[in-house]
N, CA, C and O of each residue as an XYZ file, in Angstrom:
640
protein
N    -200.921    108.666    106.793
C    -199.792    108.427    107.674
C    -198.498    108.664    106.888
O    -198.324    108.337    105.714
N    -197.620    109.269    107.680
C    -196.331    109.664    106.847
C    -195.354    108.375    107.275
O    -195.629    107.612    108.201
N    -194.042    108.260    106.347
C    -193.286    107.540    106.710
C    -192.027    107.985    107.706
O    -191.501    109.086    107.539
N    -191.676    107.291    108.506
C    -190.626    107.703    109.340
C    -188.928    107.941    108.369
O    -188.310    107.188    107.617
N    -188.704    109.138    108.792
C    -187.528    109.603    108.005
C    -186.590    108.482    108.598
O    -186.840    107.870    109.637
N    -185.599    108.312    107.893
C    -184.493    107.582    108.854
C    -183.262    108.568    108.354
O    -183.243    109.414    107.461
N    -182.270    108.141    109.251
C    -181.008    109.000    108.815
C    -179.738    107.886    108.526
O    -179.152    107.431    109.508
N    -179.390    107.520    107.343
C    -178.549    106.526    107.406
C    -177.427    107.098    106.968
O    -177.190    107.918    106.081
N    -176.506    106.280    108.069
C    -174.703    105.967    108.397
C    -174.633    105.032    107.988
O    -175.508    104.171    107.889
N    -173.001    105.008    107.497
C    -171.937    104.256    106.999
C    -171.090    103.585    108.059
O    -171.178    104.172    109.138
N    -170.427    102.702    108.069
C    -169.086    101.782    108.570
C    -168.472    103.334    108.912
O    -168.774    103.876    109.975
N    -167.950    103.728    108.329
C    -167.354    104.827    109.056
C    -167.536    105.868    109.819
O    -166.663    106.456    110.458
N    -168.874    106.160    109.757
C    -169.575    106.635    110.942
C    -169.993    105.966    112.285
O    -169.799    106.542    113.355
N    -170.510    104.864    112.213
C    -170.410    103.821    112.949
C    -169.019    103.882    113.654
O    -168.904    104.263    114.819
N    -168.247    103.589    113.082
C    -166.649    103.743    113.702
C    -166.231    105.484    114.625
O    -165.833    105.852    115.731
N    -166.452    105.810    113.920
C    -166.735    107.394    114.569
C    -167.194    107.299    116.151
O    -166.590    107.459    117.212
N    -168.151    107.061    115.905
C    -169.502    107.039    117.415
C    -168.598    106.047    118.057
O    -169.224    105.836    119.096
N    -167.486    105.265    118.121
C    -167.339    104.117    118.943
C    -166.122    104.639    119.300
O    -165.813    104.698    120.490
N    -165.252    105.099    118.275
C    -163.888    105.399    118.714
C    -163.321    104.569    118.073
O    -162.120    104.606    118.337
N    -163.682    103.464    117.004
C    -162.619    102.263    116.864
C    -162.645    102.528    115.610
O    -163.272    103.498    115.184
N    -161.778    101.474    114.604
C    -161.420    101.336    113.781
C    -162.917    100.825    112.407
O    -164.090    100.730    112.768
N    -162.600    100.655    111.384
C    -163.716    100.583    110.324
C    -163.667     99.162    110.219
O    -164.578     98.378    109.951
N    -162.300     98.919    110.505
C    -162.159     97.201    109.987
C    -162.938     96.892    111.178
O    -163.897     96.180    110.880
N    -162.864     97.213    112.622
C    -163.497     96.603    113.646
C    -164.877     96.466    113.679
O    -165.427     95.587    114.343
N    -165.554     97.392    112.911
C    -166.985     97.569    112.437
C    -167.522     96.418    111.538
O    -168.526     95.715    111.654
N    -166.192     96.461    110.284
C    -166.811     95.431    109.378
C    -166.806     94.235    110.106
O    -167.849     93.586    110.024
N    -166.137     93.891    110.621
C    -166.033     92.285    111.613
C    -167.154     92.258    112.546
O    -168.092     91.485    112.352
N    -167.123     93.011    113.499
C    -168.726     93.260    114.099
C    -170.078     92.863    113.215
O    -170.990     92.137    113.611
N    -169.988     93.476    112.001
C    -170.881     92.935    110.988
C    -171.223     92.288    110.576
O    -172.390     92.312    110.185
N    -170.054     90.838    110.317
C    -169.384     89.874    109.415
C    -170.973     88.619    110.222
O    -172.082     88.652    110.755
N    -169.802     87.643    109.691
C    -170.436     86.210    110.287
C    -169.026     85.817    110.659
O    -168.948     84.590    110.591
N    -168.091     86.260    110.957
C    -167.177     85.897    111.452
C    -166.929     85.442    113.117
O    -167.871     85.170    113.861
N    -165.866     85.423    113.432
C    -166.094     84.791    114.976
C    -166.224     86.033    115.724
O    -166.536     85.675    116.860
N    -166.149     87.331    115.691
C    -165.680     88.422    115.939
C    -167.118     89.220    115.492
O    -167.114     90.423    115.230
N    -168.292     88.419    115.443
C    -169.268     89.441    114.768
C    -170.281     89.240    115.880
O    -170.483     88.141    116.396
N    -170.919     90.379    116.228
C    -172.118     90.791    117.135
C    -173.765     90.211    116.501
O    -174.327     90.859    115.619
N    -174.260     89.206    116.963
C    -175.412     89.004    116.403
C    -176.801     90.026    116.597
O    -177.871     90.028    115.988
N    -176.310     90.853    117.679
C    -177.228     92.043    117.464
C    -176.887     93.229    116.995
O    -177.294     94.289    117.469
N    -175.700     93.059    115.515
C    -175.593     94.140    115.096
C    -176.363     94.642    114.525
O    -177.038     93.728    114.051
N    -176.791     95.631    114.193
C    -177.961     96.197    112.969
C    -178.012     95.510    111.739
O    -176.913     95.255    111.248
N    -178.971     95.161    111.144
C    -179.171     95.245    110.182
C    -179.223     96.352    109.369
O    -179.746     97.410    109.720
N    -178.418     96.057    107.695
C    -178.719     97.072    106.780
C    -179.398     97.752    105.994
O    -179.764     97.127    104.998
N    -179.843     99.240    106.083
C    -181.097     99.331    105.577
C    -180.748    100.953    104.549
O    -180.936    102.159    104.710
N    -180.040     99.879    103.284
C    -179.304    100.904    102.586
C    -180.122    101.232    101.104
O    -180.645    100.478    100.284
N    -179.988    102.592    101.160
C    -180.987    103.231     99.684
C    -180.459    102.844     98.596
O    -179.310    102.449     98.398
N    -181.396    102.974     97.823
C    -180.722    102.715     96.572
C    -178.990    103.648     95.795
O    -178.118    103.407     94.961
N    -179.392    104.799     96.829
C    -178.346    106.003     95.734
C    -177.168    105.493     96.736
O    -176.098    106.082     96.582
N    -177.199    104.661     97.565
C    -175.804    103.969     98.383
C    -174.783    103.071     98.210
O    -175.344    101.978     98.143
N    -173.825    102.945     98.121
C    -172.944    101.541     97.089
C    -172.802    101.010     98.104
O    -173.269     99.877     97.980
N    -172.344    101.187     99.269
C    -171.975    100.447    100.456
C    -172.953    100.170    101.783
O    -173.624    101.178    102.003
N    -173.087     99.638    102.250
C    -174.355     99.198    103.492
C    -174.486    100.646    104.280
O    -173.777    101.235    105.095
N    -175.457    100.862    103.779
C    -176.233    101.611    105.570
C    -177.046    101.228    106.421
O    -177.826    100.294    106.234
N    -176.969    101.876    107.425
C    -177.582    101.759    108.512
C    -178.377    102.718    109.221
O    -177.923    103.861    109.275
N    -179.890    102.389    109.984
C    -180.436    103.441    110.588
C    -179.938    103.962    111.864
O    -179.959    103.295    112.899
N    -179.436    105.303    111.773
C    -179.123    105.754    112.915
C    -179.574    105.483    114.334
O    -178.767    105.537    115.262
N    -181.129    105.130    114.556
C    -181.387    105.279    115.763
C    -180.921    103.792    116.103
O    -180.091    103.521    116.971
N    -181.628    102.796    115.228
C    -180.904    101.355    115.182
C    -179.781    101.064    115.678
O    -179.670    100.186    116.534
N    -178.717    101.796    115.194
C    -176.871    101.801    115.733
C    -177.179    102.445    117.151
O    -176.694    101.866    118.122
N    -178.028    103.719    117.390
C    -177.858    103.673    118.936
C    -178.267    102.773    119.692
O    -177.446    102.350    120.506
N    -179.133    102.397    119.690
C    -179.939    101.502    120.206
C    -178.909    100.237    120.229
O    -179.067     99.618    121.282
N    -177.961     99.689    119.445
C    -177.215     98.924    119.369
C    -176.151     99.208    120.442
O    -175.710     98.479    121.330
N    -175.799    100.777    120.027
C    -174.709    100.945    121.475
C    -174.850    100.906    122.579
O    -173.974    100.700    123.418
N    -176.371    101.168    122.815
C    -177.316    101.341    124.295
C    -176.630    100.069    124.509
O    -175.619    100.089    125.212
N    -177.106     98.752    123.910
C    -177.294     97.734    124.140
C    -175.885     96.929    124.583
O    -175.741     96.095    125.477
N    -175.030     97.401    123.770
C    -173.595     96.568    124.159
C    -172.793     97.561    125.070
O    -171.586     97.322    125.118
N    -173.243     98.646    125.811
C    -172.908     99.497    126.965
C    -173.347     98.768    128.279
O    -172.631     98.405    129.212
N    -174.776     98.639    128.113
C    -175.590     97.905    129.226
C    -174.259     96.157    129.405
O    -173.680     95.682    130.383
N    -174.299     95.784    128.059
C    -173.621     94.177    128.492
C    -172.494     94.453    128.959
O    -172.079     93.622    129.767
N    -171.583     95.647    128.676
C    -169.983     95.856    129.335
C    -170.729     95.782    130.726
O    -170.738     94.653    131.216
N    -171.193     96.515    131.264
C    -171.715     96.704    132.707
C    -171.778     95.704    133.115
O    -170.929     95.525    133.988
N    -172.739     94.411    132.822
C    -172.847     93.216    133.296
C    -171.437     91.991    133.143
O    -171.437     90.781    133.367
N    -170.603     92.678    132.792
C    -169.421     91.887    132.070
C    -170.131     90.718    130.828
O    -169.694     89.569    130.761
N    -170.783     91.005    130.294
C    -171.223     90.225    129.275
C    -171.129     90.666    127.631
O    -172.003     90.431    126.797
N    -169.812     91.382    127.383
C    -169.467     92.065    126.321
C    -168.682     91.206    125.572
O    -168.056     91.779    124.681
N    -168.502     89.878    125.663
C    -167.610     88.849    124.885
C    -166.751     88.095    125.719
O    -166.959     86.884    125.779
N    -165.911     88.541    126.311
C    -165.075     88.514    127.556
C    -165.501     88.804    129.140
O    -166.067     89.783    129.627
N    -165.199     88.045    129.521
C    -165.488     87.568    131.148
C    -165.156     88.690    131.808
O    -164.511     89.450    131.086
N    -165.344     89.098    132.908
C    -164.982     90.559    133.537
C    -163.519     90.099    134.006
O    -163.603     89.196    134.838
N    -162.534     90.376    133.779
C    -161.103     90.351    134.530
C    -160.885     90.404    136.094
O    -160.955     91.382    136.838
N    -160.517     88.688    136.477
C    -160.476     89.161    137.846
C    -159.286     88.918    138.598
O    -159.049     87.718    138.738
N    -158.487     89.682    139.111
C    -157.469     89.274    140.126
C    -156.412     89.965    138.709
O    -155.184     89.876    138.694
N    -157.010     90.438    137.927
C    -155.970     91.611    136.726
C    -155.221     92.310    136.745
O    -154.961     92.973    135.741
N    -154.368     92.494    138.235
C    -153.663     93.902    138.345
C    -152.513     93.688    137.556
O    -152.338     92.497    137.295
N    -152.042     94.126    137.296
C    -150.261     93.967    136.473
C    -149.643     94.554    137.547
O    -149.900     95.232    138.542
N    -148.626     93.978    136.901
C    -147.458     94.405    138.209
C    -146.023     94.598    137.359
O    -145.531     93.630    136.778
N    -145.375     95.952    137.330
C    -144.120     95.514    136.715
C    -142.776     95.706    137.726
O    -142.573     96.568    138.582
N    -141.983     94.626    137.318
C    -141.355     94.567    138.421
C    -139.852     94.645    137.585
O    -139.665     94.498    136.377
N    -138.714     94.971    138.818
C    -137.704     95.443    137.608
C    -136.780     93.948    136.711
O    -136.881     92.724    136.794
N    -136.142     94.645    136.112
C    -134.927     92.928    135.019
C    -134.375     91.891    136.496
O    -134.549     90.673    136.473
N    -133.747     92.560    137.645
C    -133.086     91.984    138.356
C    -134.078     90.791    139.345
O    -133.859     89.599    139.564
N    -134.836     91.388    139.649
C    -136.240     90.762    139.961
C    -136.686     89.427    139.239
O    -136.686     88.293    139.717
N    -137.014     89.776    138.148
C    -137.456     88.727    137.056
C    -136.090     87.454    137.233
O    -136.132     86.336    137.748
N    -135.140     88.070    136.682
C    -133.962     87.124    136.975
C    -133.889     86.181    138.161
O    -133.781     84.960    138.056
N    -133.964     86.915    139.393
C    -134.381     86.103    140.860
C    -135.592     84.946    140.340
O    -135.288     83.795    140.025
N    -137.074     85.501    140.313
C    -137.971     84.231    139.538
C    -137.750     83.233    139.274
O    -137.963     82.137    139.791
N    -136.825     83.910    137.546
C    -136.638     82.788    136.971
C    -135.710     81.741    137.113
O    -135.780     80.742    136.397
N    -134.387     81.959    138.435
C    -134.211     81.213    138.645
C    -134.551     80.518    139.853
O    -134.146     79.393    140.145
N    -135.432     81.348    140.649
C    -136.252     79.921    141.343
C    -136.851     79.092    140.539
O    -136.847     77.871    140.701
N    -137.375     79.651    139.671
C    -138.340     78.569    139.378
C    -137.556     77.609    138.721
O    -138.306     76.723    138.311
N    -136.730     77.451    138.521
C    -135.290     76.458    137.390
C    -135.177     75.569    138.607
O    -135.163     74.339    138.578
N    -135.093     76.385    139.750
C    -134.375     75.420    140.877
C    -135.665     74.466    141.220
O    -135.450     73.255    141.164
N    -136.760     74.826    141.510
C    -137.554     74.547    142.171
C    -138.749     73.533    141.438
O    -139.708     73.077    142.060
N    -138.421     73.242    139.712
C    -139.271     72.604    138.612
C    -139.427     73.188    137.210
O    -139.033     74.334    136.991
N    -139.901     72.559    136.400
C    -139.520     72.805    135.084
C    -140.480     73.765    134.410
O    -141.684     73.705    134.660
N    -139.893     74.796    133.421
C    -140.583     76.020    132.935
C    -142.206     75.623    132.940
O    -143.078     76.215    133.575
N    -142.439     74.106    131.794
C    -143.703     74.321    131.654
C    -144.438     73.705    132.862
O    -145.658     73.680    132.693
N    -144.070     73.271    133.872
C    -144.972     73.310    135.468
C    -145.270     74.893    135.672
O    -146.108     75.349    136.450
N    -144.636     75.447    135.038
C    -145.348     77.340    135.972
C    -145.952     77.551    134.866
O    -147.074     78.032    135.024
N    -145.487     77.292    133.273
C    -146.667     77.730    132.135
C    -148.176     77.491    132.719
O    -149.104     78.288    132.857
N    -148.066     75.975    133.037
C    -149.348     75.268    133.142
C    -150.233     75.576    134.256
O    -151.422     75.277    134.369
N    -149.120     76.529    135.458
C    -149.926     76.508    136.975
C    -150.659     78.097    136.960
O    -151.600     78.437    137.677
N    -149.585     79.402    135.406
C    -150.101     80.497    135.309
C    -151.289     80.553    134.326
O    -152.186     81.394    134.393
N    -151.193     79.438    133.284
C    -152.406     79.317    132.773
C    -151.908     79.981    131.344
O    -152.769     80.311    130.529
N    -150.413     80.186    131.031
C    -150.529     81.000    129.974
C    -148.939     80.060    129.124
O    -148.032     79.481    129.722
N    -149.058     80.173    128.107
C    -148.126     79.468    127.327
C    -146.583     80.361    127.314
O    -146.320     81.563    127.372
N    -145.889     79.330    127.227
C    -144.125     79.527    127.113
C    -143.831     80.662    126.343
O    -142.741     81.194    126.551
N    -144.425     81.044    125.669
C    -144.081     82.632    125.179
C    -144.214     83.582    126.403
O    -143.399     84.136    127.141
N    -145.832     83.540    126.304
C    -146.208     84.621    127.250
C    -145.264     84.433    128.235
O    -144.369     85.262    128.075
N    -145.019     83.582    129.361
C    -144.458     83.474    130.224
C    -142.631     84.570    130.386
O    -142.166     85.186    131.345
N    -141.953     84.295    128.592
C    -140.945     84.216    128.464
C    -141.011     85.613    128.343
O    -140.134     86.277    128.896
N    -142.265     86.394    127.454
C    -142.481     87.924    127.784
C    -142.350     88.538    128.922
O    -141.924     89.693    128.903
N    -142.694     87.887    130.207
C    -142.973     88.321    131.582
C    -141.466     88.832    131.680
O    -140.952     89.951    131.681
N    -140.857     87.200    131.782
C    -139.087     87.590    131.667
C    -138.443     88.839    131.546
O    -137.939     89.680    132.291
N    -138.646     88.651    130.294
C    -138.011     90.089    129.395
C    -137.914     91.642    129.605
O    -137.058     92.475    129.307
N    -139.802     91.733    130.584
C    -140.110     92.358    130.833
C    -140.858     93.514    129.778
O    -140.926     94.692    130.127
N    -141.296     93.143    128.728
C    -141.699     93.520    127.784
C    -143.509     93.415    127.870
O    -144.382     94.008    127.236
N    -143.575     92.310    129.028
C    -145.013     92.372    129.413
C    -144.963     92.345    130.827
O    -144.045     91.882    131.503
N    -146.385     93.060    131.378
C    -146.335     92.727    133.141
C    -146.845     91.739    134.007
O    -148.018     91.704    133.635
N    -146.745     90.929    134.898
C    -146.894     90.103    135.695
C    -148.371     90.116    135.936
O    -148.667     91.305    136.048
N    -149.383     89.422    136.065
C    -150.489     89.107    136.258
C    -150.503     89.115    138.214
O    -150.033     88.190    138.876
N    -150.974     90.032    138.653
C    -151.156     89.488    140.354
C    -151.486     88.054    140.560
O    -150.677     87.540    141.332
N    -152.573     87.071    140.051
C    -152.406     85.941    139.982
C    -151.827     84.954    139.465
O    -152.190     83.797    139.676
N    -150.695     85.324    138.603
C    -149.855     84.480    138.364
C    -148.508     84.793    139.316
O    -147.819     83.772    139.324
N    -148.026     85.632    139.952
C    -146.876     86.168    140.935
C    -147.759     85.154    142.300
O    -147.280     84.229    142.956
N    -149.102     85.726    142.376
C    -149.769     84.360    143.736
C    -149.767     83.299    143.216
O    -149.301     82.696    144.184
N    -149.930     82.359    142.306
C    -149.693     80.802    141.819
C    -148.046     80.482    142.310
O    -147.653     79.666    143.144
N    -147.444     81.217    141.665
C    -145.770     80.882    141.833
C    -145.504     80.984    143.088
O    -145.019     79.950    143.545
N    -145.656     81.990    143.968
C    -145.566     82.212    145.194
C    -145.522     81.191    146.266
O    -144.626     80.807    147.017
N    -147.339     80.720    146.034
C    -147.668     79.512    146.878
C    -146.954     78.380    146.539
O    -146.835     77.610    147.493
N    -146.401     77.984    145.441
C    -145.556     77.283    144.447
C    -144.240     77.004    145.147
O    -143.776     75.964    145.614
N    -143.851     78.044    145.091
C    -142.383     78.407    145.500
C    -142.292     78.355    147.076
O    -141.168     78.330    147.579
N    -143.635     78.333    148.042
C    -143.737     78.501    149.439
C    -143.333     79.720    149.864
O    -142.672     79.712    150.903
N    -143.558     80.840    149.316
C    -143.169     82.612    149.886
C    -144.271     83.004    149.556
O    -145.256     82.308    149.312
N    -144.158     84.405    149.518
C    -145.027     85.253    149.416
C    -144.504     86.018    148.251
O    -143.360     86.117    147.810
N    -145.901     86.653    147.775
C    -145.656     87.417    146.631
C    -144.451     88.995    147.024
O    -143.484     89.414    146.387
N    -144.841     89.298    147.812
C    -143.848     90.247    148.678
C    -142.201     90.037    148.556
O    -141.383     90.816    148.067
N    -141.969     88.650    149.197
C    -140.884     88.436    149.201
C    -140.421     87.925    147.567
O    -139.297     88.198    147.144
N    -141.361     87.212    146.783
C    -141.013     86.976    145.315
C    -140.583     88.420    144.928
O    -139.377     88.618    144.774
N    -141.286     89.247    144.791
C    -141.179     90.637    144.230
C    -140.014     91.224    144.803
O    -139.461     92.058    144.085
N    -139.590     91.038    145.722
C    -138.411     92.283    146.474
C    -137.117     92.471    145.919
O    -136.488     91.414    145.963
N    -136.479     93.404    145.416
C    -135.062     93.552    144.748
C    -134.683     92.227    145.560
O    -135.302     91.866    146.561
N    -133.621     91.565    145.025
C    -132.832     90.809    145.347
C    -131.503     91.263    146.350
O    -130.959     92.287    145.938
N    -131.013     90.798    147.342
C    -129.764     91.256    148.188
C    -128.479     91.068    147.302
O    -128.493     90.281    146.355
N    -127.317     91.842    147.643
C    -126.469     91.498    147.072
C    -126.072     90.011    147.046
O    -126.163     89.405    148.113
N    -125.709     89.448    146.119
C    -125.412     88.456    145.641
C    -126.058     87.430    145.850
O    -125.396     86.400    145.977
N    -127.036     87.372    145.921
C    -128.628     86.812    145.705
C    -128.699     86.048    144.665
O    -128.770     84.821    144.736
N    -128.683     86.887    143.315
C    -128.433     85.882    142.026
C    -127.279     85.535    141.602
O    -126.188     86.032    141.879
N    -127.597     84.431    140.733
C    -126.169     83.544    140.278
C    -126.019     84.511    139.197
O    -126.771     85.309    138.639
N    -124.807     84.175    139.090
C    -123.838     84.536    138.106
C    -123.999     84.297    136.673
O    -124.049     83.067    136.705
N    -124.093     84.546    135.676
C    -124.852     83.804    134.342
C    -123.469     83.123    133.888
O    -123.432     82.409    132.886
């Protein structure tokens, strides 16, 4: 009986086949919080300084964490109610001062689910609106996301 050839890859081949980064590989690897317990094991020759791996093994690995994206079982929960929404500076301004009028910043941190930064990003507009956080405030505020969202009329907002 002959032995089965194997073809062994590196971290950076590995990274190759995925599209991502090497550091993202080594962490995948690790025992870190960030590491895949069905990553391959290493099955590196002697003439190798750094870990290899059997090729079919790593596919078989990708098979495997392709199939779990599908099921949303890839680490993270499948995203639901995710749309972003960007809406323009004058807009945001309207928001934020309903929401001043209507109760205090961290009552909407706590009702969007996301901390006083994030929130203050939305602001800025440097990040986009979560569809379910524009519906939390909404029902909040007693409007609709429609009417939250709509340019503001002239002189609509206060004056800073």
């Amino acid at each position: 009986m002959t032995a089965k050839k194997i073809n062994v890859i590196g971290y950076r081949d590995i990274a190759a086949k995925l599209g991502v980064s090497v550091k993202y590989i080594h962490n995948l690897a690790g025992t870190g919080e960030m590491s895949d317990p069905d990553f391959p094991q290493p099955t590196t020759p002697e003439w190798m300084r750094s870990p290899g791996f059997d090729e079919d093994d790593v596919d078989r690995w990708i098979a495997l964490r392709a199939a779990r994206a599908q099921r949303g079982k890839s680490g993270r929960p499948p995203a639901l109610g995710y749309t972003r929404i960007q809406v323009s500076p004058d807009v945001n301004k309207k928001i934020l001062q309903r929401i001043r009028k209507a109760g205090t910043f961290r009552e909407f941190t706590e009702l969007a689910g996301i901390s006083d930064q994030a929130l203050r990003t939305r602001f800025t507009g440097r990040t986009r609106w979560r569809s379910v956080e524009l519906e939390a405030f909404a029902t909040r505020l007693g409007t609709t996301v429609d009417e939250l969202t709509a340019e503001p009329l002239a002189g609509e907002l206060d004056v800073d």
